[in-house]
C-alpha atoms as one frame of an Amber mdcrd trajectory, in Angstrom:
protein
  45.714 148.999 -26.934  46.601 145.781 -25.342  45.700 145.000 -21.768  47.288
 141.945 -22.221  49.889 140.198 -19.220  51.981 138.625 -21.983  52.964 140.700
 -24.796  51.691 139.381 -28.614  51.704 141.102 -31.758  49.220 143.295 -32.975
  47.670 143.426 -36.280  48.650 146.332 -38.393  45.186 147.745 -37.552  44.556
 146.882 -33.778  42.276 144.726 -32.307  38.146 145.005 -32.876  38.133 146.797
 -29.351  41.057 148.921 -31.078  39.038 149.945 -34.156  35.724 150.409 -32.358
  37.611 152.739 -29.474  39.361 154.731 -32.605  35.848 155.288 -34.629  34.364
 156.872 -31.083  37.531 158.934 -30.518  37.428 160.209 -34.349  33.469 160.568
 -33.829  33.765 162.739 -30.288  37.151 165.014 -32.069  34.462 165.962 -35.022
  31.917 166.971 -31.921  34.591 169.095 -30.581  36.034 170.382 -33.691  32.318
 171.539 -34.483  31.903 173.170 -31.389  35.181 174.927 -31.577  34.638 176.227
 -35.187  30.924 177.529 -34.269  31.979 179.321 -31.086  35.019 180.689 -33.166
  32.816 182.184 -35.673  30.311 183.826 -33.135  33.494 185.682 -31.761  34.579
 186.523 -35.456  37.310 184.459 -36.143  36.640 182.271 -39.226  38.440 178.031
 -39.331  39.605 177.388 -42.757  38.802 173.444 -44.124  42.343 172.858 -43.636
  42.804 174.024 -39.962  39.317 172.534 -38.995  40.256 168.903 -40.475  44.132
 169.233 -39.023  42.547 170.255 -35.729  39.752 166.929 -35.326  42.316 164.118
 -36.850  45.039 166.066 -34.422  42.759 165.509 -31.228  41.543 162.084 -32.344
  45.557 161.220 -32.760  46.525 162.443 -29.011  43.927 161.217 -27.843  44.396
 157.705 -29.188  48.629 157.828 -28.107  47.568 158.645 -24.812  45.882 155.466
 -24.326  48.449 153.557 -27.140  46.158 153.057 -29.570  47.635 151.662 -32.772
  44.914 154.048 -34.761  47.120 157.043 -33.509  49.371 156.668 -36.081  46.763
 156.895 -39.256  45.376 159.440 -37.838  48.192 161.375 -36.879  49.573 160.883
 -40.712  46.769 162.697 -41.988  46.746 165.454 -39.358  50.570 166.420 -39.765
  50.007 166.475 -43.638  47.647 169.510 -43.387  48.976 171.074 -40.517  52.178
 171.151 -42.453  50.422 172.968 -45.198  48.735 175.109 -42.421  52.495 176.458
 -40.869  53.862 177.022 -44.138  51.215 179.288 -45.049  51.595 181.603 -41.998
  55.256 181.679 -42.653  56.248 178.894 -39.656  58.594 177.703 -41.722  60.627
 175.194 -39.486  57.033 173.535 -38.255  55.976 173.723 -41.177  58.269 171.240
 -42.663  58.831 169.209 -40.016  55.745 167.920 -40.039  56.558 166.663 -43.792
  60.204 165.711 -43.145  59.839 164.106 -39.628  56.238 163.196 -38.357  54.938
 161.850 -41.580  58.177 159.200 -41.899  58.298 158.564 -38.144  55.137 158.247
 -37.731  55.316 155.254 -40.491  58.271 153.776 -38.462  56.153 154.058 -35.494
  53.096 152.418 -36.759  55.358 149.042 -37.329  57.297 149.071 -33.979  54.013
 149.482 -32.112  53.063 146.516 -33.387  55.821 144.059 -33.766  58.833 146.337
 -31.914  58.560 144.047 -28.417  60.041 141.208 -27.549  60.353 138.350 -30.570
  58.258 140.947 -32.695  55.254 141.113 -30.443  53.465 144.116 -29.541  55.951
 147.186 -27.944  55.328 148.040 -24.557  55.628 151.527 -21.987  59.395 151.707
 -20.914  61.391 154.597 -19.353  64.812 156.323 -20.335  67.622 155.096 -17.985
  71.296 156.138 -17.146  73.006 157.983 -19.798  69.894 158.069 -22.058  68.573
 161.234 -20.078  72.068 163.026 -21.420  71.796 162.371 -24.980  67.861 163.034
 -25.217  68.790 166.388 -23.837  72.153 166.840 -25.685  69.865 165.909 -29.157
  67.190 168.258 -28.591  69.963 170.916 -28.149  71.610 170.006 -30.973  68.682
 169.917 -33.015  67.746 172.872 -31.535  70.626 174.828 -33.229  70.563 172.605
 -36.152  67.129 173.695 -36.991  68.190 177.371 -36.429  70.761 177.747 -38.601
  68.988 175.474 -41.767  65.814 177.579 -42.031  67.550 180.838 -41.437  70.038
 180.089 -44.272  66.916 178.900 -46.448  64.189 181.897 -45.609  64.674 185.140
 -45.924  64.267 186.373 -41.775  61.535 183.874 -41.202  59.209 185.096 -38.344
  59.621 184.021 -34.572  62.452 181.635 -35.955  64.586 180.814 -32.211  60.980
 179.652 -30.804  60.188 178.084 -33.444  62.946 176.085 -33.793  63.233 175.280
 -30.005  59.274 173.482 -30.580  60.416 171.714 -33.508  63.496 170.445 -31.806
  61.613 169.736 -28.642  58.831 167.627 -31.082  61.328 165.984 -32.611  62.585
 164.556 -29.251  59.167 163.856 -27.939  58.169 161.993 -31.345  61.065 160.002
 -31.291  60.806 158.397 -27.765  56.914 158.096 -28.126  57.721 155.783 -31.492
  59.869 153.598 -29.198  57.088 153.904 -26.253  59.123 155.971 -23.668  57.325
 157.180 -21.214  59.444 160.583 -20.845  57.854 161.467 -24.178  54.966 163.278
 -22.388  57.722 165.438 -20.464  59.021 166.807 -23.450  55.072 167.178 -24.747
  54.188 168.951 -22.317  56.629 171.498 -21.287  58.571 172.453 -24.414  55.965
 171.441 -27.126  52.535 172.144 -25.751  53.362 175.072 -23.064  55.707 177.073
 -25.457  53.319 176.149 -28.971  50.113 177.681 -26.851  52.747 181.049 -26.231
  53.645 180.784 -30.021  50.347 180.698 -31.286  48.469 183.235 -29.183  51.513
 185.545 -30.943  50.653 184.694 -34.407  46.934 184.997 -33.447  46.210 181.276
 -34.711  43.580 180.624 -32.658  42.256 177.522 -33.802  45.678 176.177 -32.456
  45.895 177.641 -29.319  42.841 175.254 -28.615  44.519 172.600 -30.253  46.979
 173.009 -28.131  45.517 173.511 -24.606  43.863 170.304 -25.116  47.597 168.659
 -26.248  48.719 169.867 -22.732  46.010 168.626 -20.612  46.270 165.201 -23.255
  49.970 165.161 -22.151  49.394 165.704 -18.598  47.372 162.423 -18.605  49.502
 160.502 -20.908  52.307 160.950 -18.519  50.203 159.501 -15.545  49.220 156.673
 -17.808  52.206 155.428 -19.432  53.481 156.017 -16.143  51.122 153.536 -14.702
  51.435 151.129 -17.647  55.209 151.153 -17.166  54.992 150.658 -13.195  52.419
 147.555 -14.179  55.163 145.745 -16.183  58.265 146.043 -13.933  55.806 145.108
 -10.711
């Protein structure tokens, strides 16, 4: 993250302060991760490799957008890649591949507007939604919304909890999409449609290690709001 006044570009891999702030975050997710999977297993409930590694990059990833750390994006690459696996598995079929149709590509676009999507290709910065752009964020995640319904119906064969599911994958879509252009009304849609209705969804299909996962999103998103908020206040002042 840049504290800079002036906006310059930043190197495909951050700044030292960057990389240093990314190892710690990556280093205090494994903590947590570790504690999560031992208190899981005194209670019974056994973390695969694959949702123990999706859940530490995944909090190391929010963690590092919250506070626009280029190192989200790495991170976050490697996360939705076995998460997707993860959702497929349990039958979450529209999650499941968005994660390899949408985050993994966006995520890619991301990492390069981040650093050179500002101003005369220097680093992006926080901005908000204005006028009619509140309309067709909403009218898209509608859309998609429906979209997304009728594709993996017509593919699966009654796919479980498909309407929810599809409303979260529409809702992420939306969410990812304004935080790869730095909006700040990404955390809105984090919060409330993503993280709220994904803790809901999970608890359901007894996926435990992602109800966590997502608590933590939720209180992550409650704080990225207030700080992208901040950072966004800080360069219209």
């Amino acid at each position: 993250m840049s504290g800079a006044t002036t906006p310059t570009a930043l190197p495909v891999f951050g700044t030292t302060r960057d990389k240093q702030f990314a190892l710690g975050t990556g280093a205090l997710s494994l903590l947590i991760t570790a504690v999560y999977v031992l208190i899981a297993s005194l209670f019974g409930t056994t973390t695969t490799l694959i949702e123990g590694a999706s859940l530490w990059a995944s909090l190391a990833c929010v963690w590092l957008a919250r506070s626009e750390n280029i190192w989200t994006m790495p991170y976050g690459i490697f996360a939705v890649l076995l998460l997707g696996w993860y959702l497929l598995d349990i039958d979450l079929v529209a999650q499941g591949w968005l994660q390899y149709l949408f985050y993994v590509p966006v995520q890619i676009i991301g990492w390069r507007l981040w650093c050179r999507g500002g101003i005369n290709q220097t680093e992006l910065q926080v901005s908000r939604l204005v006028g009619m752009s509140w309309a067709l964020t909403v009218i898209s995640a509608l859309t998609c919304w429906g979209l997304c319904w009728v594709l993996f119906g017509a593919i699966y064969d009654s796919p479980a909890w498909l309407p929810w599911d599809s409303s979260i994958v529409a809702s992420s879509i939306v969410a990812q999409s304004l935080m790869t252009w730095k909006k700040r009304e990404a955390w809105w849609f984090w919060t409330l449609p993503v993280n709220v209705s994904s803790i809901g969804l999970f608890v359901m299909t007894e996926s435990y290690a992602f109800v966590f996962l997502y608590v933590v999103f939720l209180a992550n998103s409650i704080l990225g709001w207030l700080e992208w908020h901040r950072a966004e206040k800080r360069l219209t002042s």
